[in-house]
N, C-alpha and C positions, 0 to 999 in steps of 0.2 A: 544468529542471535540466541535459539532454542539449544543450539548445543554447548555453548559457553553457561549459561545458566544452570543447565542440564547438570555440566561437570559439576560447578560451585558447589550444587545440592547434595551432589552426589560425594565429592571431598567432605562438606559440612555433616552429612550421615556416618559416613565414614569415621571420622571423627570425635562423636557423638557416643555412637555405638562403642569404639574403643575405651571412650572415657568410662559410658555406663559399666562395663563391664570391669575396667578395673576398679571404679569404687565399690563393688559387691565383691570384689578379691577371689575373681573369675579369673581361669584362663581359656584362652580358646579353645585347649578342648575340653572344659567343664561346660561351657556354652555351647560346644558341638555337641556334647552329649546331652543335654540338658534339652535342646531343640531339635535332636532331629536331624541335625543337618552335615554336610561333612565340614572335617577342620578345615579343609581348603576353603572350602565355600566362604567360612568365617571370615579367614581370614584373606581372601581376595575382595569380600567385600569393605574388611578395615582398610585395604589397603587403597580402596577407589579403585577398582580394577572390572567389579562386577556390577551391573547397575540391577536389582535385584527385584523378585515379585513383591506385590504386596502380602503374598501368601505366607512368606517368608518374612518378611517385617511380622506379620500377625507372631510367628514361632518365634521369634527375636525379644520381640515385647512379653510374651507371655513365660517367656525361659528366663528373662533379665527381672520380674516382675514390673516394668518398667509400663512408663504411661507415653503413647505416640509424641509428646510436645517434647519430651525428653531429648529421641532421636531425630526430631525433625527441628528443632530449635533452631 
């Protein structure tokens, strides 16, 4: 039951994130540079592939200027 949920949340972030990032007219590696993180990283987590820290949500939000309700919607 927790792992089907689990996904949903995890496709819906996914998703989220993709969108925040192309309405700032980001690319993934403006966002990997911008955060810190590597392009893979990005983009395994756009793809639902990686289920990721919060540590990294914090870099995500703070790179996108973006507010938590945004990507967890």
């Amino acid at each position: 039951m927790h792992k089907v949920r689990d996904e949903k949340l995890l496709r819906r972030f996914a998703r989220n994130l993709k969108k925040a990032r192309a309405e700032r007219g980001m690319s993934q590696e403006d966002l990997a540079d911008k955060s810190g993180l590597a392009l893979s990283q990005i983009a395994r987590i756009e793809t639902a592939r990686l289920n990721t820290s919060i540590g990294t949500v914090y870099a995500l939000l703070k790179a996108l200027d973006a507010d938590a309700n945004e990507l967890f919607q």
